[in-house]
C-alpha positions as CSV (number, residue, x, y, z in Angstrom):
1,X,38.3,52.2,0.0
2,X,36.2,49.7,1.5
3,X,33.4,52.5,1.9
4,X,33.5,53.3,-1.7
5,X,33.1,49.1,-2.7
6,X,30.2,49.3,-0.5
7,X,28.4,51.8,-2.0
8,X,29.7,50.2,-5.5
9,X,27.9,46.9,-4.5
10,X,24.7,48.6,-2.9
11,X,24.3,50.5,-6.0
12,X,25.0,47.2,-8.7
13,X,22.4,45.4,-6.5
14,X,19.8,48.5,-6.5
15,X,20.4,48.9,-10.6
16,X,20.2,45.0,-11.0
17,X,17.0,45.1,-8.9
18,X,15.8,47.6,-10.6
19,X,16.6,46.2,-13.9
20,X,15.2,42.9,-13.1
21,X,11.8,44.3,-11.6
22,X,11.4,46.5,-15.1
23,X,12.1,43.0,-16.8
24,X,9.4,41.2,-14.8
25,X,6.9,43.5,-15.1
26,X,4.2,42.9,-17.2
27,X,1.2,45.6,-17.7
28,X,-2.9,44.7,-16.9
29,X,-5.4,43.9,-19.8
30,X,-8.3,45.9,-19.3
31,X,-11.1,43.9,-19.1
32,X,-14.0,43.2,-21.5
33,X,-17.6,42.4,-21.7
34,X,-18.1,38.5,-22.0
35,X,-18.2,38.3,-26.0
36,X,-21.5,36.7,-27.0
37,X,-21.5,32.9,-27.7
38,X,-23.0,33.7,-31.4
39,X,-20.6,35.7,-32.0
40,X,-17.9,32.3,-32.6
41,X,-18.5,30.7,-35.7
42,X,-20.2,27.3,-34.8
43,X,-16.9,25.3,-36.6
44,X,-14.4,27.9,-34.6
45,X,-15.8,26.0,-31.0
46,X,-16.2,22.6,-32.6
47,X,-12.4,22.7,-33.5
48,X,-11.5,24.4,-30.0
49,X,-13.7,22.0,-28.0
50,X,-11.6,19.3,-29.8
51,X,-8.1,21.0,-29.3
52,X,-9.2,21.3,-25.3
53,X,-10.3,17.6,-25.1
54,X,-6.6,16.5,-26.6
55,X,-5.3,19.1,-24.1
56,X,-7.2,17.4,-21.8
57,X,-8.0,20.6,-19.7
58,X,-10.6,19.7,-18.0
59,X,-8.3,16.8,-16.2
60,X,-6.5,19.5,-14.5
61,X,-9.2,22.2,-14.2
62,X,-12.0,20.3,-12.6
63,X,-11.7,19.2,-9.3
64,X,-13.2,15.9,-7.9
65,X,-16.9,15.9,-8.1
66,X,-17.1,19.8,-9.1
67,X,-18.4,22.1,-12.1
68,X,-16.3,21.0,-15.5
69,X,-13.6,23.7,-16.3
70,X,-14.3,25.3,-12.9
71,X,-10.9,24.6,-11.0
72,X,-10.4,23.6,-7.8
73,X,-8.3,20.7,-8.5
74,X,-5.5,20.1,-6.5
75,X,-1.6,19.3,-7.7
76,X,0.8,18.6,-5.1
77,X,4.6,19.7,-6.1
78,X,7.5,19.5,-4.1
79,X,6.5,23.6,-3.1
80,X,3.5,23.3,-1.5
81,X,-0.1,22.6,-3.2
82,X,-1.5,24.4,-5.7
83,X,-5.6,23.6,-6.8
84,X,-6.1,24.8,-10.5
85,X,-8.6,28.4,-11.5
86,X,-11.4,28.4,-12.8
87,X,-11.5,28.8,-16.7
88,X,-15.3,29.5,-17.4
89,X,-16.3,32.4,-18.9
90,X,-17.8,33.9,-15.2
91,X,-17.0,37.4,-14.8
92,X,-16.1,37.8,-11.5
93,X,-14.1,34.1,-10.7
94,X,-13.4,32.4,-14.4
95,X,-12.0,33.9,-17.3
96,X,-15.2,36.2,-18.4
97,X,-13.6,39.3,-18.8
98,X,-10.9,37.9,-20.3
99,X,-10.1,39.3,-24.1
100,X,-8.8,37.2,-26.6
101,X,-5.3,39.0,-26.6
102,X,-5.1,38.4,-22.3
103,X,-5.4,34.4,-23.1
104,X,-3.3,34.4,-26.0
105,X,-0.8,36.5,-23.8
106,X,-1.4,33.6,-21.2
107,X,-0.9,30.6,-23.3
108,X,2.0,31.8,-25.2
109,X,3.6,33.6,-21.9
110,X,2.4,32.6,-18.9
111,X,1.3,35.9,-17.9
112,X,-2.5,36.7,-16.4
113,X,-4.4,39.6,-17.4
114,X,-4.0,41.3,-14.4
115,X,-0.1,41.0,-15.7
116,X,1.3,38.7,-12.6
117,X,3.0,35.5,-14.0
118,X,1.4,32.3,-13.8
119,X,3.1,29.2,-11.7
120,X,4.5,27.1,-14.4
121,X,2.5,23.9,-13.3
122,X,0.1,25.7,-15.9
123,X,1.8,24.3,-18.6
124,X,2.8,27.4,-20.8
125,X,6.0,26.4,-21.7
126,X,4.5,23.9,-24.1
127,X,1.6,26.3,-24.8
128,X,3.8,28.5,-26.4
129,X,4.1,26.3,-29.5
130,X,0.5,26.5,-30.3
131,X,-0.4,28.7,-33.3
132,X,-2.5,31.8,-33.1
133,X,-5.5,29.8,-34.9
134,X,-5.1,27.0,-31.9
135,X,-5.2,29.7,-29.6
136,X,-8.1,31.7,-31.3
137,X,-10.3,28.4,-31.1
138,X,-9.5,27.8,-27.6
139,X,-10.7,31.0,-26.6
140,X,-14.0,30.5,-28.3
141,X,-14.4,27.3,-26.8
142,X,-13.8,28.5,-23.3
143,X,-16.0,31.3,-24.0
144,X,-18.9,29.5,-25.2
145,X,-19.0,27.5,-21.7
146,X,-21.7,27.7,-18.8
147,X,-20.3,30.3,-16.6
148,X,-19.4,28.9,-12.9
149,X,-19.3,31.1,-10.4
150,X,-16.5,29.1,-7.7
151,X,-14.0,31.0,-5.7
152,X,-10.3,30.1,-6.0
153,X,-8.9,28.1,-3.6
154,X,-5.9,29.7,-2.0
155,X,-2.4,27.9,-2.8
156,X,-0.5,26.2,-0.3
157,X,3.0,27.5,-1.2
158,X,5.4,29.1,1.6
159,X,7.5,32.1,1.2
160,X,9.2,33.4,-1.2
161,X,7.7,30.9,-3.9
162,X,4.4,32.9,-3.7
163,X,5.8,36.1,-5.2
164,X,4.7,36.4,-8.6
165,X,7.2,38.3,-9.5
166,X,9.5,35.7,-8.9
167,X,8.5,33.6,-11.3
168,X,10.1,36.3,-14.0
169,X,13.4,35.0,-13.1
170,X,12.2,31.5,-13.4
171,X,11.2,32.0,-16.8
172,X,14.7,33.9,-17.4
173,X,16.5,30.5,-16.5
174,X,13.8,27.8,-17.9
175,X,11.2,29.6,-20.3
176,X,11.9,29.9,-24.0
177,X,8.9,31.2,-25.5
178,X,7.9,30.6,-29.3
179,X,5.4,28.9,-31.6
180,X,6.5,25.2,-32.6
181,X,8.9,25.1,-35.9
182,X,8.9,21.8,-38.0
183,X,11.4,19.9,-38.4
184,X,12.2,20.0,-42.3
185,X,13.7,16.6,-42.0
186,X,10.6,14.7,-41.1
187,X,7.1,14.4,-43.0
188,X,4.1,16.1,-42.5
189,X,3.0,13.3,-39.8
190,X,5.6,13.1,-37.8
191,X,5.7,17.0,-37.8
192,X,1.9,16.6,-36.5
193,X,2.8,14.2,-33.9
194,X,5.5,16.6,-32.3
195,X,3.6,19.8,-32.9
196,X,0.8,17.9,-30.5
197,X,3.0,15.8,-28.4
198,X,5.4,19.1,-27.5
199,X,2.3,21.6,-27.2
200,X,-0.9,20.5,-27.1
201,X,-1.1,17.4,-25.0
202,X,1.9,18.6,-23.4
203,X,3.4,15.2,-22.9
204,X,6.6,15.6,-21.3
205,X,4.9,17.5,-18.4
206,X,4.5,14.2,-17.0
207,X,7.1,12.1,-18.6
208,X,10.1,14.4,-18.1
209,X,12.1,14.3,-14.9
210,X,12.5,18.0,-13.0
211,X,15.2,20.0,-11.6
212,X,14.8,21.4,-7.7
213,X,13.5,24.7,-9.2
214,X,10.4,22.5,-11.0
215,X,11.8,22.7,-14.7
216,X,12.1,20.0,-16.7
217,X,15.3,18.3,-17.3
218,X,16.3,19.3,-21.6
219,X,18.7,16.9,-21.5
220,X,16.4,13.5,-20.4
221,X,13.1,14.5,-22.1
222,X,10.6,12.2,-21.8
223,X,13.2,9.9,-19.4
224,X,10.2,9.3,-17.0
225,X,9.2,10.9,-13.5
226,X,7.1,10.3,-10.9
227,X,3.6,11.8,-10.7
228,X,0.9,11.0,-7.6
229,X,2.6,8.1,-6.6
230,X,2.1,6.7,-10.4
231,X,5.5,6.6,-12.5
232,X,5.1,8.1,-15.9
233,X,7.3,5.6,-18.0
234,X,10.2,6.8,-20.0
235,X,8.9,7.0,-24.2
236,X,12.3,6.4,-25.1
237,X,14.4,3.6,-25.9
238,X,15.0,3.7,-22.1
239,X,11.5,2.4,-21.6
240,X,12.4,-1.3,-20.0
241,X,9.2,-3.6,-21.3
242,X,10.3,-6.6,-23.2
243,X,8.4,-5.7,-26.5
244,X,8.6,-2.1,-28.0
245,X,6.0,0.6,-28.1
246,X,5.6,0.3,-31.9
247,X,3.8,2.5,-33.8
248,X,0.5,-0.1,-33.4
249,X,1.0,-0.4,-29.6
250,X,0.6,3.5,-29.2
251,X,-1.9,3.8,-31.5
252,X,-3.9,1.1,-29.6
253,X,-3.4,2.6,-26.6
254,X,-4.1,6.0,-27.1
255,X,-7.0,5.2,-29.0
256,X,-8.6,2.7,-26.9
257,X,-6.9,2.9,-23.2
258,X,-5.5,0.0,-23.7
259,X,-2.7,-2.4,-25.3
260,X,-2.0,-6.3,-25.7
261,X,1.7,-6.0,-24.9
262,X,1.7,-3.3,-22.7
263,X,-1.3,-3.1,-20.9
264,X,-3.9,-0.6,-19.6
265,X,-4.5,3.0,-19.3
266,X,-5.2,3.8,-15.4
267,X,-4.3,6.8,-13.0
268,X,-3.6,10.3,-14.4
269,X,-3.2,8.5,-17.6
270,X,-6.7,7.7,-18.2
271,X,-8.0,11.4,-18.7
272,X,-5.3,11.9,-21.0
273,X,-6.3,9.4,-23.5
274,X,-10.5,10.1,-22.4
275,X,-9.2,13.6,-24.0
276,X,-7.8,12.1,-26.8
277,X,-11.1,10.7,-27.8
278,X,-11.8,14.3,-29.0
279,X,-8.9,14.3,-31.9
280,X,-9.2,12.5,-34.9
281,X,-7.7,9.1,-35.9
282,X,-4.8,11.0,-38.3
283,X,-3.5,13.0,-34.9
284,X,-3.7,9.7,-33.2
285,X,-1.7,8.3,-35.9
286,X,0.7,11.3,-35.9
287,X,1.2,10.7,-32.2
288,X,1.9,7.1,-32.4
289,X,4.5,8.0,-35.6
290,X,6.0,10.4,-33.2
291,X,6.5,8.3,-30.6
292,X,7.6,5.5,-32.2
293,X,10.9,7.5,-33.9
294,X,11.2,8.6,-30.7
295,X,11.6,5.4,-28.6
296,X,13.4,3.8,-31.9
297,X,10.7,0.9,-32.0
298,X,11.4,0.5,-35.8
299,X,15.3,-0.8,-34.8
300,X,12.9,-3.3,-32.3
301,X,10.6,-4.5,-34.6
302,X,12.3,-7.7,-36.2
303,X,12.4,-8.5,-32.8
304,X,8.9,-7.9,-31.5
305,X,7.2,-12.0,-32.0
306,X,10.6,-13.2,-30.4
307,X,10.4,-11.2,-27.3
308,X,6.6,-11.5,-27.0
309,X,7.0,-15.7,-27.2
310,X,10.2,-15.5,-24.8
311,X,8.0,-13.6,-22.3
312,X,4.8,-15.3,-22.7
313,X,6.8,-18.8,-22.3
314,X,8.5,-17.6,-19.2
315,X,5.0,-17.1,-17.8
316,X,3.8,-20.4,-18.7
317,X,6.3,-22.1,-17.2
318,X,6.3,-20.4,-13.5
319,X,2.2,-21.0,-13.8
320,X,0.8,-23.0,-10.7
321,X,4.4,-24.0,-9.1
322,X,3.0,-25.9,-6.4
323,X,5.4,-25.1,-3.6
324,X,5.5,-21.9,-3.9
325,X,3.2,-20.0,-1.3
326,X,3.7,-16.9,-3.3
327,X,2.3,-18.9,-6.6
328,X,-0.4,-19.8,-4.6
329,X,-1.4,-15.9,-3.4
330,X,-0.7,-14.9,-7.0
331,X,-3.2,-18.1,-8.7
332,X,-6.0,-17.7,-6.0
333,X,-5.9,-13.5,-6.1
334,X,-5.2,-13.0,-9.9
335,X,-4.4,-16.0,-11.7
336,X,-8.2,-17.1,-13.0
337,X,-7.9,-13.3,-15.4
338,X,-4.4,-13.1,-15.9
339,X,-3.6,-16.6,-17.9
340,X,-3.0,-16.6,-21.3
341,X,-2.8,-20.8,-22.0
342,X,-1.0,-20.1,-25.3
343,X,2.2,-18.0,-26.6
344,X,-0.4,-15.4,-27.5
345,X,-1.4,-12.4,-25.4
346,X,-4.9,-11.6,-24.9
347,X,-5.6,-7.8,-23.9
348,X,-8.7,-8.9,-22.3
349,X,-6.6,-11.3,-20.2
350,X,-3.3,-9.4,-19.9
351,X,-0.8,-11.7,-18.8
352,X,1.4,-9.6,-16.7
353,X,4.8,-11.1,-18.2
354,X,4.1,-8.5,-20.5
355,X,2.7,-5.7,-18.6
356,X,4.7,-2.3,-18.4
357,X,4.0,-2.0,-15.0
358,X,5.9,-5.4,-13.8
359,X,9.2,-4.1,-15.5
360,X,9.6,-0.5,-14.3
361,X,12.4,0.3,-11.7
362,X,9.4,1.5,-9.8
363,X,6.9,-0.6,-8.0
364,X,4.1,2.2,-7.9
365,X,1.9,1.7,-11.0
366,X,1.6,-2.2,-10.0
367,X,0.8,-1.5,-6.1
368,X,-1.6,0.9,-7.5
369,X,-3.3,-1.2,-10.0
370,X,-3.7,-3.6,-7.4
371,X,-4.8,-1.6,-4.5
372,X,-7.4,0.4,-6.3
373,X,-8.1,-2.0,-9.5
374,X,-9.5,-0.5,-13.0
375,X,-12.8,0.5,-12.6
376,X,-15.0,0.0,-16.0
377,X,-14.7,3.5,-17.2
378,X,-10.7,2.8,-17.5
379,X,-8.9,0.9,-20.4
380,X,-10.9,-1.3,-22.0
381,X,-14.5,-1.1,-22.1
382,X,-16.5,-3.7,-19.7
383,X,-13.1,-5.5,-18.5
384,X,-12.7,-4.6,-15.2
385,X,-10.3,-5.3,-12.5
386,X,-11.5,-4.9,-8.5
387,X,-9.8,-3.4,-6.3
388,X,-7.6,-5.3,-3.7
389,X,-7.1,-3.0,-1.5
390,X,-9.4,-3.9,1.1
391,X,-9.0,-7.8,0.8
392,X,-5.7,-7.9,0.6
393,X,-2.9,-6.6,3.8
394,X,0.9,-4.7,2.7
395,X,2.2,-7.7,3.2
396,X,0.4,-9.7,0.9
397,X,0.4,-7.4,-2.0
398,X,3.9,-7.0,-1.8
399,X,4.2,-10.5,-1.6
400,X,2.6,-11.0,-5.1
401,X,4.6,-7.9,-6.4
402,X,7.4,-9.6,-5.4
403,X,6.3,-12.6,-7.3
404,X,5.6,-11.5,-10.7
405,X,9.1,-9.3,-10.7
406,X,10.6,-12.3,-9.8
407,X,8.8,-14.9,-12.2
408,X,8.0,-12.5,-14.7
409,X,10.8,-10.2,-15.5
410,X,15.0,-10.8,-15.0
411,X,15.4,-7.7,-13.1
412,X,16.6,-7.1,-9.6
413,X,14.1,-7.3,-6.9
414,X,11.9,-4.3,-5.6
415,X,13.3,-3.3,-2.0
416,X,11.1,-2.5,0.7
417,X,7.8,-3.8,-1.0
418,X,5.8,-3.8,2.0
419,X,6.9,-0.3,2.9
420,X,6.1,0.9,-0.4
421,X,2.5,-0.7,0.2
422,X,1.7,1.1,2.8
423,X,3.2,4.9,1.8
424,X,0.8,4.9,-1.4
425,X,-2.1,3.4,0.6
426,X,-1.3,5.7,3.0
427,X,-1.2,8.6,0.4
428,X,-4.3,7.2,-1.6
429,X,-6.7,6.9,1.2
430,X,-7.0,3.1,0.2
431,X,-9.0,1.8,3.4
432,X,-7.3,-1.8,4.5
């Protein structure tokens, strides 16, 4: 009896390994001469070079001084790191002799042309919402680029997460694959906002907490998570700033890097909105109409002037408290920018009672801002912040952390500031 259970089981397991290796596979493309750049109409690249800026590809496919589009970069995940390819139309290490129907095939499945599956930190799981014409444009785009010869840099990911065929069963649990479908109940802008936000820019690729496998969590999308030591903040209505992201706020910031009440794009969000630049105003708008439903700012907005005057009072009143060693850090080290002298915020001098940074259960974005500052390229145009890093010890900075959560915000204190200090300068490289 117990012989023929064995056999029983052996044979289950060799049918459903058989079963699931039929499942996973996925054939070759045969390769193709590089199509000719003239043989894209001029308007077809002009809509895909936009579509790849608001993408932002080239954040993630060019690595740190290196050849635009030409990989390299590096992303660190809980599995071991993992540097981008190379997406230039070079025959022998880009995408040269890639046909249109092998990209499409890896946009909407996350599938190479050689048929192994790609690692999902390529994010085809929001790729698969873009339309065939999206897709078509992109290719010509990426087609119509300076080839760059540059070898891939193996991965850094252990056994078994390196088999490719692995990832089959991945997809199996996480991967539903399909172009994006409107939502009848909206209008046509919203439906915009979402078709970009969801695909395109793939925004909850950041802003979405993962499961141990990688995935994103379906049930707290766009909750928040934590990416290179910088927190990408919830767009909800969990998002804890005292004034909400309204429809102007986003629109502000995604435009221009940078918003009154909220504060300034830095870190990985930077490229996002440099990208950005590429789309027009109406998608911008679309975004910010998105995003607003989302994070319910309408239901916030008879209540924007009050919260922004509570706030803004609350500052003025903790300003130069003379016995107060932290004031005194904070006033000599930040004070002569950040004061506002009236109940109205300035973006060019942010006052910090305001800033998203100071009110996030996380300390990171505000040690980072501080250690490394916003270099003039970031946020607004010519306002720049230096970098503190090398003037300032762990202690200190946590020290004036501490200061502004405390004078500037009603929420618990950060724990362990100075430790915190020290892992992301540690992890930065920020010399002391």
């Amino acid at each position: 009896m117990f012989r023929k259970l064995f056999i029983a089981i052996v044979v289950l397991g060799c049918l459903g390994f058989a079963g699931f290796g039929a499942l996973a596979w996925r054939p070759a493309i045969a390769p193709v001469a590089r199509p000719a750049a003239s043989s894209f109409a001029p308007e077809l690249v002009a809509k895909g070079e936009a579509l790849a800026g608001g993408g932002y590809c080239a954040a993630c496919h060019t690595a740190k001084g290196g050849e635009k589009f030409a990989g390299g970069y590096e992303m660190a995940t809980p599995f071991g790191a993992i540097y981008s390819t190379n997406i230039t139309p070079d025959p022998e290490t880009g995408i040269g002799t890639w046909s249109e129907a092998a990209f499409k095939r890896a946009m909407h499945e996350g599938v190479s042309r050689d048929g192994s599956h790609l690692l999902p930190v390529f994010s085809y799981d929001h790729f698969t919402k873009l339309s065939d014409d999206d897709v078509r444009a992109l290719y010509a785009y990426f087609m119509t680029r300076t080839p760059v010869h540059a070898d891939r840099r193996p991965n850094g990911i252990p056994f078994p997460f390196n088999i490719r065929y692995l990832q089959a069963g991945w997809k199996l649990l996480f991967f539903r694959p399909g172009r994006f479908e409107a939502d009848v109940t909206k209008d046509a802008e919203w439906n915009r906002g979402a078709y970009l936000a969801e695909g395109l820019s793939h925004c909850a690729a950041c802003h979405t907490p993962r499961n141990l496998l990688g995935a994103e969590k379906p049930n707290d999308a766009y909750g928040g998570a934590v990416i290179d030591n910088w927190v990408a903040p919830p767009l909800t209505a969990a998002n804890p700033t005292p004034a909400p992201w309204t429809h102007q706020e986003l629109y502000d910031y995604l435009r221009t890097g940078t918003s009154k009440l909220h504060g300034t794009a830095a870190g990985p969000m930077f490229p996002v909105v440099q990208g950005l630049v590429a789309l027009p105003d109406s998608d911008i708008h679309a975004l910010a109409t998105y995003f607003a439903d989302l994070d319910k700012a309408a239901d916030e907005l008879p209540y924007v002037s009050g919260a922004v005057s509570l706030a803004m009072s609350s500052a003025l009143a903790k300003q130069g408290t003379p016995f107060d060693p932290d004031a005194r850090l904070y006033t000599t080290a930040c004070a002569s920018c950040h004061y506002n002298a009236t109940n109205a915020p300035l973006a060019a001098r942010p006052d910090l009672a305001l800033n998203s940074a100071v009110h996030l259960s996380d300390p990171s974005n505000l040690i980072q801002a501080i250690l490394r500052g916003i270099s003039a390229k970031e946020g607004m145009p010519d306002v720049v912040m230096p970098a503190f890093g090398g003037a300032l010890g762990d202690a200190d900075i946590a020290r004036i952390a501490a200061y502004l959560r405390r004078t500037r915000t009603s929420l618990p204190p950060w724990p362990d500031l100075a430790a915190k200090v020290a892992e992301i300068r540690r992890e930065s490289g920020t010399a002391e």
